[in-house]
N, C-alpha and C positions, 0 to 999 in steps of 0.2 A: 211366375217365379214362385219358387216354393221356399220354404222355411221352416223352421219347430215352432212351437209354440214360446219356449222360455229365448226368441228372437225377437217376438210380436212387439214388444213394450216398445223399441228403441226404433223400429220401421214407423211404427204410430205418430214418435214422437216428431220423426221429419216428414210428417206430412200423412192426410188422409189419402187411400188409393178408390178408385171409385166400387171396385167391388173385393170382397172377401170370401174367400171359401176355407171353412173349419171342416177337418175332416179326423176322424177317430173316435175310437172306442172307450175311452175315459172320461165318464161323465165327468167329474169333479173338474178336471183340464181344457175341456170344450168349455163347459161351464165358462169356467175364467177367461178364455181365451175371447169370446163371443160378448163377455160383459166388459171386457179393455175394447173393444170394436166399438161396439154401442156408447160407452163414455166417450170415448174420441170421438164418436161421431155428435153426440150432443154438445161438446163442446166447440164445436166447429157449426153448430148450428142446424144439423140435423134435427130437429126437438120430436117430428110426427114422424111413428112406427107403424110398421103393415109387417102383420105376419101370415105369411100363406105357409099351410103345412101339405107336403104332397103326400098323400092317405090314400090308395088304393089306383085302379085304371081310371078312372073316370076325373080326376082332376082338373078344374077349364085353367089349360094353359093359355088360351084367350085373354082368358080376362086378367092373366097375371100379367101379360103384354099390354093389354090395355090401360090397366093400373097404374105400370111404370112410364106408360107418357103422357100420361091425364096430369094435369094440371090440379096443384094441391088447393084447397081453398081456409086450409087453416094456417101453414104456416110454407117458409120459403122453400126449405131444404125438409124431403125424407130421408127415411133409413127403411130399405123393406128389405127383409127377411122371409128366405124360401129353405124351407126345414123339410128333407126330402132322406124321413126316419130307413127306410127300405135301401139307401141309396143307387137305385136305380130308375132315372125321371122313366123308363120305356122309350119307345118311338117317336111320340109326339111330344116328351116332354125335354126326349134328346132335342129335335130340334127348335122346339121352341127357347131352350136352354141357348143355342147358338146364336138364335134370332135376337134374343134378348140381350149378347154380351155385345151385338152389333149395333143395337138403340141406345146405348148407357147412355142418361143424361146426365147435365153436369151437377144439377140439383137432388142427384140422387145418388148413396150411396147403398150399395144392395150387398147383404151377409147372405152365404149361402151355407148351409150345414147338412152334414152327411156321415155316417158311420164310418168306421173303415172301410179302405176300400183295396184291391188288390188289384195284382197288376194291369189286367187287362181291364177294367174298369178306369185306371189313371190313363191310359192309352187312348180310350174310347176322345170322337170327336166333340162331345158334349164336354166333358172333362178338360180336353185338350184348348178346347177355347176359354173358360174358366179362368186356368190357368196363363191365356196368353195376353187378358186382358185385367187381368186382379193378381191379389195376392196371395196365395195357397198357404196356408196354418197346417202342417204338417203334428198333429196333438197323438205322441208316442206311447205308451206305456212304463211305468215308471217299472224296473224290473228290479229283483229281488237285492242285486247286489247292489245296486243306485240308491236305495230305498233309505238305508240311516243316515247318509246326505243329504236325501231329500229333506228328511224331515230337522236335520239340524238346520238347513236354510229357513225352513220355515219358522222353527222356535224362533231364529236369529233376526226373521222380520218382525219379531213378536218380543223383540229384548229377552231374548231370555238362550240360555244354552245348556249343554251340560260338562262334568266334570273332563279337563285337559287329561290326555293319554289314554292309555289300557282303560282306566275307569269310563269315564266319558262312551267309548267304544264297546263297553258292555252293555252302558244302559241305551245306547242310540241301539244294539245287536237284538236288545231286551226287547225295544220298543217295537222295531221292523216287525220280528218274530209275532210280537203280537195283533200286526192292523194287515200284513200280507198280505194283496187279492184286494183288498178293500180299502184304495184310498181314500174315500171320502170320509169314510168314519175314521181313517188318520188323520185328515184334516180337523176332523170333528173333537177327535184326539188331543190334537197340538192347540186348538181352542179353548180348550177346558182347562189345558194346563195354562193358559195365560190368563185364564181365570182366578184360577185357583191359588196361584202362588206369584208374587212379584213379581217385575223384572231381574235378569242377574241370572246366577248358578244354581242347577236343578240337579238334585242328589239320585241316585237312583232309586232308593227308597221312596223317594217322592213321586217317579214317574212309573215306580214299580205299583205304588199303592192309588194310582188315578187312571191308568194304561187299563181299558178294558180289551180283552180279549177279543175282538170283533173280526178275525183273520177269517177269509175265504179262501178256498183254493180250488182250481179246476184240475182237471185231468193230465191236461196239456203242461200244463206248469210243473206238476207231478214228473212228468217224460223227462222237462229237461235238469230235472233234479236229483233224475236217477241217474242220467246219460254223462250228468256232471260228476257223480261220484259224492253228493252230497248226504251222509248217512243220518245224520239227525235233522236235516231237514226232510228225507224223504221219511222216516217215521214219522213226522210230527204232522207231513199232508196228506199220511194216508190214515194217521188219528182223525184228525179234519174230517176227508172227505167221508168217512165210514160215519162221524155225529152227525156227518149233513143230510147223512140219507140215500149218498149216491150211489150208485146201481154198481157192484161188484163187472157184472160186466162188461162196462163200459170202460174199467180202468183194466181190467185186465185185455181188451182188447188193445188199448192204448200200449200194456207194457207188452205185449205180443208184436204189435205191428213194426214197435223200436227194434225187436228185436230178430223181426223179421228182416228187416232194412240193412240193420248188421249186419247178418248171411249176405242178403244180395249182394251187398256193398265187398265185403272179403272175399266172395267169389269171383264178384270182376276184379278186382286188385291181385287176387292169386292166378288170376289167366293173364294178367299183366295189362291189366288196364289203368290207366291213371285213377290216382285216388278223384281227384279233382270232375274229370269225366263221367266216372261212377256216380259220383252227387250228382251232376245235373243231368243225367240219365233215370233217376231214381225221385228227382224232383225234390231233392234236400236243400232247402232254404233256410236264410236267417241264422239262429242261434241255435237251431240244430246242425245246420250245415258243417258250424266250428267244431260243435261237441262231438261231432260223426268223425271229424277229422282226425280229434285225438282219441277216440275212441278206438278206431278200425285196426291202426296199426298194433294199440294193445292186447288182442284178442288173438287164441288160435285159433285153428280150423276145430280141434278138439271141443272148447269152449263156447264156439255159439254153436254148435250141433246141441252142446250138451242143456244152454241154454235155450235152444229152441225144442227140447225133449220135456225140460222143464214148465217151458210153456203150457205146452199138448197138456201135462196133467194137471197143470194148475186151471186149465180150460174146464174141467172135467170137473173140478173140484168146485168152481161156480158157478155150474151148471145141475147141483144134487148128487153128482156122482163122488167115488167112495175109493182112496187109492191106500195100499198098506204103506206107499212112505211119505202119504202128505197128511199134514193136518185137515181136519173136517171139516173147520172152520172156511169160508172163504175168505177173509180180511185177513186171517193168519196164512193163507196160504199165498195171497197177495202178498202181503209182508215179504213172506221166505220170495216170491221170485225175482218183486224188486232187490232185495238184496243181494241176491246172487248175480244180479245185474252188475251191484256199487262195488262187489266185491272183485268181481272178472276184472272190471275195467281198474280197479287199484292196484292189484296184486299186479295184475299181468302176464302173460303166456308162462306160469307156473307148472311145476309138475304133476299130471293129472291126478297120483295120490293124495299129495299135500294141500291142493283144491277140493279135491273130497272131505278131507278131514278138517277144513274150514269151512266148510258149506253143513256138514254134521252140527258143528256151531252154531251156526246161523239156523236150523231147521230145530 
């Protein structure tokens, strides 16, 4: 049976399950998720811990078999924990993984922890018993637009909030803006302010003057912030990612491939293929799958030719090559082809003139 994480509290509370699997990519959310397991289990009388970590081929999945039905000699009930950072136990660790959900004793409860994992991975029989015999922690990512909610629950478990209306929602907008990419150091964040200042109402001045700037952003998040039409966030992760050092062209590969997918995508939908069809032919998933959706129909045939033209020279341009109508610069020249991205998909199937002489703007 699977679950979120922000479900985990209320399953704990009717009762311990004999095994747990934490699975995802946010340390901060594992974190927590894996230390409600472990209190509930010591509180049920789990008190002795084992942690096996599985680190490379050679891990003796023997003896982790053996471990779990040896008889303890310090106290009644364990809790052992098998932390398998790669998420892939291999062959022998696949079956030993099954062998083991078939021995579960009653005196033991076993956390298992794992990266994300994707689909074929959750499919797999190792996986699939896991889940037929425990409880799956499903730990998501908190995503950009979730983010000043997030963090008003959390002030709000911490007594404290910020200002009702428009106000309030600038400095929750302030804050996100600032910690993006890097929840923990939001958490770290929202700690400091409980430090710092009472329980009760937090001004934005206040959260303005303690809110360290600790935002990360990848590439990928970039993509869907272009594909979203978001214009001042997508200058502010590609300020980001240019102080972080990241490789020009990596992101311009990223904005190329988007808009390569475009093409593909409006080409089958122009021979008359279903939009729908197109996606799962082209392997668009998730939150691009949505953005692809309303993106395709806004687009001519004109405009991603022209954005894939676009591309080609911004290729050129972060690669040391030298074009008469792009900037020299690579981060500026990135700049201009994300935008011409935010701009296509805003405007929409516009007339090829008056797209030019908006995109003159923008260059």
């Amino acid at each position: 049976m699977q679950i979120r994480a922000d479900q985990l509290h209320g399953h704990l509370q009717r009762g311990l399950r004999p095994l747990y699997t934490v699975y995802g990519d946010e340390p901060l959310l594992v974190q927590e998720a894996c230390d409600a397991i472990r209190a509930a289990a010591r509180v049920a009388g789990h008190t002795e811990r084992a942690v096996h970590t599985v680190a490379g081929a050679h891990f003796d999945w023997s003896g982790l078999l053996g471990a779990a039905q040896a008889l303890s000699l310090f106290a009644e009930r364990r809790l052992i924990e098998i932390h398998i950072p790669g998420g892939k136990p291999g062959k022998d660790g696949s079956e030993a993984l099954q062998r083991y959900c078939e021995r579960l004793g009653e005196d033991v409860v076993t956390l298992v922890v794992l990266p994300r994992l994707d689909k074929a991975t959750q499919s797999s029989g190792w996986f699939s018993a896991l889940d037929a015999v425990g409880l799956v922690v499903r730990v998501e990512p908190v995503e950009r637009k979730a983010l000043p909610q997030w963090i008003a629950q959390r002030l709000a478990a911490q007594a404290q909030r910020v200002q009702a209306g428009e106000a309030g929602q600038r400095t929750l907008a302030f804050f996100a803006d600032r910690v993006e990419g890097n929840l923990l150091a939001a958490h770290q964040e929202i700690q400091k302010l409980g430090l710092l200042y009472p329980p009760g109402e937090l001004s934005f001045e206040q959260v303005e003057a303690a809110v360290l700037n600790v935002a990360r952003y990848d590439v990928f998040k970039l993509s869907e912030a272009v594909l979203a039409g978001q214009t001042p966030r997508v200058l502010r992760m590609l300020e980001g990612l240019e102080a972080e050092g990241e490789a020009p062209v990596l992101v311009h590969w990223t904005l190329a491939e988007d808009i390569r997918t475009l093409k593909r995508l409006h080409d089958a939908v122009a021979a008359g293929k279903p939009l729908a069809m197109a996606l799962r032919e082209q392997r668009v998933w998730g939150v691009k799958e949505k953005l692809c959706e309303r993106a395709v129909p806004r687009l001519a045939a004109w405009q991603v030719a022209g954005l894939l033209e676009a591309a080609q020279c911004c290729d050129g341009i972060v690669k040391g090559l030298k074009h008469p109508d792009w900037p020299l610069d690579a981060w500026a020249a990135l700049r201009r082809l994300a935008l011409m991205v935010v701009e296509a998909l805003q405007f929409g199937p516009a007339e090829p003139a008056a797209s030019h002489r908006r995109l003159a703007l923008v260059a």
